[in-house]
PAMI-788197 format. One record per atom (N, C-alpha, C): residue in three letters; atom name; x, y, z. Coordinates in pm, 1 decimal. Example, Ala and Ser with C-alpha at 12.3 -4.5 7.8 and 13.67 -1.06 7.14 Angstrom:
BEGIN
- ALA|N|1319.0|-569.0|780.0
- ALA|CA|1230.0|-450.0|780.0
- ALA|C|1320.0|-330.0|780.0
- SER|N|1285.0|-225.0|708.0
- SER|CA|1367.0|-106.0|714.0
- SER|C|1290.0|3.0|787.0
This chain:
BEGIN
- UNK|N|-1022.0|-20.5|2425.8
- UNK|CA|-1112.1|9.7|2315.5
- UNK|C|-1077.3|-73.0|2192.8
- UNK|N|-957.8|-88.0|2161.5
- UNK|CA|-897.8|-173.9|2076.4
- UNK|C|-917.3|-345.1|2077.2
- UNK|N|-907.2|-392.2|2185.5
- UNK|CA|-927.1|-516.1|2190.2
- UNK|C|-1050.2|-548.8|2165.2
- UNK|N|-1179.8|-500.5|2209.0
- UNK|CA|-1311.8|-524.0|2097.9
- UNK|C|-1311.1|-560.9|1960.4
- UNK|N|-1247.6|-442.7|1884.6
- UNK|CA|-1234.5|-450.3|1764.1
- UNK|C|-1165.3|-560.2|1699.6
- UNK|N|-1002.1|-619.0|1726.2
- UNK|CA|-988.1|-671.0|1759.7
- UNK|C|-1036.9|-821.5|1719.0
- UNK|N|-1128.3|-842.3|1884.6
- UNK|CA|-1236.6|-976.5|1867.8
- UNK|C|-1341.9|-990.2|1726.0
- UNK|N|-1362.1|-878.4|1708.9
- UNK|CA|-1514.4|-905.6|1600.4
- UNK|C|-1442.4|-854.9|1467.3
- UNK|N|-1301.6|-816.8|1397.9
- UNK|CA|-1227.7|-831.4|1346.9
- UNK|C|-1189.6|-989.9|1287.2
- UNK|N|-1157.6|-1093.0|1398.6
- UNK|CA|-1111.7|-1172.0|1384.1
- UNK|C|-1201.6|-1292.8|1378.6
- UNK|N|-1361.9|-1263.2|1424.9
- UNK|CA|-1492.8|-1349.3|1388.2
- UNK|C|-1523.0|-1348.0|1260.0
- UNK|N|-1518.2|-1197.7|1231.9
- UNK|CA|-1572.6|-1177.5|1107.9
- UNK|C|-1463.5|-1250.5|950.5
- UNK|N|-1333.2|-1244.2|1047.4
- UNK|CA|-1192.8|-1334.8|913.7
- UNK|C|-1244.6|-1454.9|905.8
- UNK|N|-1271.4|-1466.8|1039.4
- UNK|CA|-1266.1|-1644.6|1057.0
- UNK|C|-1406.4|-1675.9|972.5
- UNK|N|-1494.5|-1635.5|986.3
- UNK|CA|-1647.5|-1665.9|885.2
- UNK|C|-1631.7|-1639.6|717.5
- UNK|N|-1553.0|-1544.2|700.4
- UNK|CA|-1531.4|-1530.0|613.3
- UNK|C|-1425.9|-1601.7|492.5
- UNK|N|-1335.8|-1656.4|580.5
- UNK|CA|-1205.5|-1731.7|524.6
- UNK|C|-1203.4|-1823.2|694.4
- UNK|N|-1270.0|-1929.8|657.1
- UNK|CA|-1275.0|-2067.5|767.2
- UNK|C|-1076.5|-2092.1|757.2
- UNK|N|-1067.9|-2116.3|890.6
- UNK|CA|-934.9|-2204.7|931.9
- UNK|C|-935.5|-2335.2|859.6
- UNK|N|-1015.0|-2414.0|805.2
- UNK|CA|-972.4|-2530.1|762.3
- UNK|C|-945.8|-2508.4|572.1
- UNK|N|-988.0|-2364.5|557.2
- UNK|CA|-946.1|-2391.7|424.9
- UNK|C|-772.6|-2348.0|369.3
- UNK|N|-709.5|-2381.1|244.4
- UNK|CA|-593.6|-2387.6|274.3
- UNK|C|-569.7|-2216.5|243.3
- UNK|N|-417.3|-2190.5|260.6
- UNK|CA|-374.3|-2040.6|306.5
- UNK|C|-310.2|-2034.0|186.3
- UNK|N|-197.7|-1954.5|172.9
- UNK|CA|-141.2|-1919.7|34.7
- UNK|C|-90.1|-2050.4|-48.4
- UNK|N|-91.5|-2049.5|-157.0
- UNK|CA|-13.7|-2159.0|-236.4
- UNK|C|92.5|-2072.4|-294.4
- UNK|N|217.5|-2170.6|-272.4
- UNK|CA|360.9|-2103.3|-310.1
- UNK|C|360.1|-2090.7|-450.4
- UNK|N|341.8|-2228.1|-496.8
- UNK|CA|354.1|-2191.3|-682.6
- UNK|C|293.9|-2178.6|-730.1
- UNK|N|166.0|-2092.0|-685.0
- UNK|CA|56.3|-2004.4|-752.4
- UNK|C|123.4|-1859.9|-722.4
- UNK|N|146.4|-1828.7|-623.7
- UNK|CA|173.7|-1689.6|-596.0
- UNK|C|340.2|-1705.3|-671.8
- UNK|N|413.1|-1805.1|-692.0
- UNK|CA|537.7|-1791.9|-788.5
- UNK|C|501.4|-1714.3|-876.9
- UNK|N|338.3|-1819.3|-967.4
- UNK|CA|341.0|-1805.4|-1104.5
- UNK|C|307.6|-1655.3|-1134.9
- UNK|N|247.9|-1608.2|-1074.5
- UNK|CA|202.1|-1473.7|-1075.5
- UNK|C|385.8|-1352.8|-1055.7
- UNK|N|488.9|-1439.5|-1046.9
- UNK|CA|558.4|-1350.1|-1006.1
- UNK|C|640.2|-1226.3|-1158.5
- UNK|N|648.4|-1326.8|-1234.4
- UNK|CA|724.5|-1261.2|-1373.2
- UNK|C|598.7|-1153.7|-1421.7
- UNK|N|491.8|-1159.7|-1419.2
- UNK|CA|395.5|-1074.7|-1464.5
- UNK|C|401.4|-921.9|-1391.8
- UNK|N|396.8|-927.0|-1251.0
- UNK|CA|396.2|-849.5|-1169.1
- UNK|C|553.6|-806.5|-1179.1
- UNK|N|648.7|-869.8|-1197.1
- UNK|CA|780.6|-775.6|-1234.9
- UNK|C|776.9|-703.3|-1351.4
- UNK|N|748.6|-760.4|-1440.8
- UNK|CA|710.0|-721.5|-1577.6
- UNK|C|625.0|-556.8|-1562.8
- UNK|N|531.1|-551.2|-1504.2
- UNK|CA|422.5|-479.8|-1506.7
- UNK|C|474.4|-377.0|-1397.0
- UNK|N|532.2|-359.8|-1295.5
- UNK|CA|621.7|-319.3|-1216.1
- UNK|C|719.7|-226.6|-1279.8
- UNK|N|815.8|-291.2|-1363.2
- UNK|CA|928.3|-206.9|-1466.5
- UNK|C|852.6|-157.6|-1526.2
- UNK|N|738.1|-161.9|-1635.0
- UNK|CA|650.5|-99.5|-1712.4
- UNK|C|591.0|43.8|-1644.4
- UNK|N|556.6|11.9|-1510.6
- UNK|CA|515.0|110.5|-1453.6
- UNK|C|595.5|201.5|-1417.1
- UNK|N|696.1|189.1|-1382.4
- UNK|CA|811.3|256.0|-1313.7
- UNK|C|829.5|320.7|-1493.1
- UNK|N|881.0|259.1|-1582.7
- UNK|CA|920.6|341.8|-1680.8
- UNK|C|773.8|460.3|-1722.7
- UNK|N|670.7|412.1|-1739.3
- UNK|CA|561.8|512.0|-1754.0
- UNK|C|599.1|658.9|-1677.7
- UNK|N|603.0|641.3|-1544.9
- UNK|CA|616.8|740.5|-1447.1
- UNK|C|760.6|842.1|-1446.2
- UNK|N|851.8|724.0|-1468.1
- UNK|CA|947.6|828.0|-1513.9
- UNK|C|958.2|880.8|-1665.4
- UNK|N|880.5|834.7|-1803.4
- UNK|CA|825.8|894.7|-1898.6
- UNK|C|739.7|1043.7|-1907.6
- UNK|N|641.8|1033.8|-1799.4
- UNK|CA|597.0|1134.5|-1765.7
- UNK|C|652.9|1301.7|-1687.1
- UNK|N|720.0|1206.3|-1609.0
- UNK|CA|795.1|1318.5|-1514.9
- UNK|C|893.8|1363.9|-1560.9
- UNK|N|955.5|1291.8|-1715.2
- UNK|CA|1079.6|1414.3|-1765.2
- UNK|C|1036.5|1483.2|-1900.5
- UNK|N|885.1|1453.5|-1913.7
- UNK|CA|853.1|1485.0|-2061.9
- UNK|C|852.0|1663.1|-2028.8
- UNK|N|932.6|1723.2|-2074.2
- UNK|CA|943.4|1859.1|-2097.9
- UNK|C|760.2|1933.0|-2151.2
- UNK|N|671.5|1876.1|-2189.3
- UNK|CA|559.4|1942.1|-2188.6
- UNK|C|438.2|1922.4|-2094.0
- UNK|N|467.2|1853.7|-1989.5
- UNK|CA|432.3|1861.2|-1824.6
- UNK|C|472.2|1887.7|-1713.3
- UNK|N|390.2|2000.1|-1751.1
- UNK|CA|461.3|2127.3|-1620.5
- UNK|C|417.7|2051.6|-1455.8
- UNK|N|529.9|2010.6|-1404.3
- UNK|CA|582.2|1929.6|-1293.5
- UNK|C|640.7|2104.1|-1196.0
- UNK|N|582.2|2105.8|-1088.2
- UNK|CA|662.4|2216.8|-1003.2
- UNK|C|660.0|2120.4|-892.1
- UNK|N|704.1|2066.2|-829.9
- UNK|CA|717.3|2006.3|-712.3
- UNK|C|792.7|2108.8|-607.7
- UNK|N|734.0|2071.5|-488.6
- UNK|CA|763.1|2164.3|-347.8
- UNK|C|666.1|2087.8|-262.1
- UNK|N|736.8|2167.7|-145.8
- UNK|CA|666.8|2103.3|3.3
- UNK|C|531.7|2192.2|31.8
- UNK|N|467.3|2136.4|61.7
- UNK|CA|297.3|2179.3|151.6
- UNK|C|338.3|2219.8|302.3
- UNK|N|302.7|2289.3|353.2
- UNK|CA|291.3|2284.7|524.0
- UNK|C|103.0|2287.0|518.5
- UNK|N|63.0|2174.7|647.3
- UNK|CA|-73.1|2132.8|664.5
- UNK|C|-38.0|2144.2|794.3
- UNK|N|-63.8|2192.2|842.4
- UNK|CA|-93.3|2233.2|995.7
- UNK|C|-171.4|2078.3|1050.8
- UNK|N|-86.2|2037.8|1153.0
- UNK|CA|-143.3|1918.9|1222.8
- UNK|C|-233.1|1953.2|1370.3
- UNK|N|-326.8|1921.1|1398.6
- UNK|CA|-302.9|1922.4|1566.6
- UNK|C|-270.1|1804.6|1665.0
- UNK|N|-208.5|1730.6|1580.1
- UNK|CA|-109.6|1611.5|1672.0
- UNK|C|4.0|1639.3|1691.9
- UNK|N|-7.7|1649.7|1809.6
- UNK|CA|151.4|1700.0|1868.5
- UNK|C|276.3|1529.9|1904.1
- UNK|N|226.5|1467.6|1831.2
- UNK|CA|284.0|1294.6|1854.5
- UNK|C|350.9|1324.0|1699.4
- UNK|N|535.8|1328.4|1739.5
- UNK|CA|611.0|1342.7|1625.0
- UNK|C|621.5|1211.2|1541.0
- UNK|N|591.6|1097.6|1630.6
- UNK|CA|639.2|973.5|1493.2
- UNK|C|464.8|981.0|1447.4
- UNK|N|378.8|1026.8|1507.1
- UNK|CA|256.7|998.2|1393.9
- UNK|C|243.0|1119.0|1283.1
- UNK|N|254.0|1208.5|1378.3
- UNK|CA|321.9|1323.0|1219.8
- UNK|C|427.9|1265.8|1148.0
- UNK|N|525.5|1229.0|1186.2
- UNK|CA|612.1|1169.5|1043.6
- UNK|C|567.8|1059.5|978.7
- UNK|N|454.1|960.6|1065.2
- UNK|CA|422.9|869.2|948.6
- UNK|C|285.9|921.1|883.0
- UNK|N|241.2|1055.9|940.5
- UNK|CA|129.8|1114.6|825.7
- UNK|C|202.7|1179.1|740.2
- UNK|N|303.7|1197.9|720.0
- UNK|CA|385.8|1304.0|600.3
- UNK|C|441.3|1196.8|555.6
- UNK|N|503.4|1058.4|554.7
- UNK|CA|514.3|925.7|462.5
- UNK|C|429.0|924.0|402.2
């Protein structure tokens, strides 16, 4: 069933982004790199700003959601 998908998956890349055009550029995706660290730490500090501000009531605890997949690594990568 998979291998269909698959095929017309990989028509639809190929029409969409042709093989002859070029693939990543290194020192474009460099230049982009200090921004995205930048913006990264920024974010990370936001989140932990939020989560110790004493006037947001934060209760964290576990859920139980009843699965009916009895397949333990796909239940553990639905609870990731």
């Amino acid at each position: 069933m998979a291998r269909p998908a698959v095929a017309v998956a990989t028509v639809l890349s190929l029409l969409i982004y042709p093989v002859d055009r070029p693939g990543v550029v290194v020192w474009r995706a460099a230049a982009i790199l200090p921004r995205f660290l930048v913006h990264s730490g920024l974010g990370g500090l936001d989140v932990a700003r939020r989560a110790f501000d004493p006037r947001l009531p934060i209760s964290p605890g576990w859920v139980d959601i009843p699965l009916s997949s009895r397949h333990d690594a796909a239940n553990v990568l639905l609870g990731g």
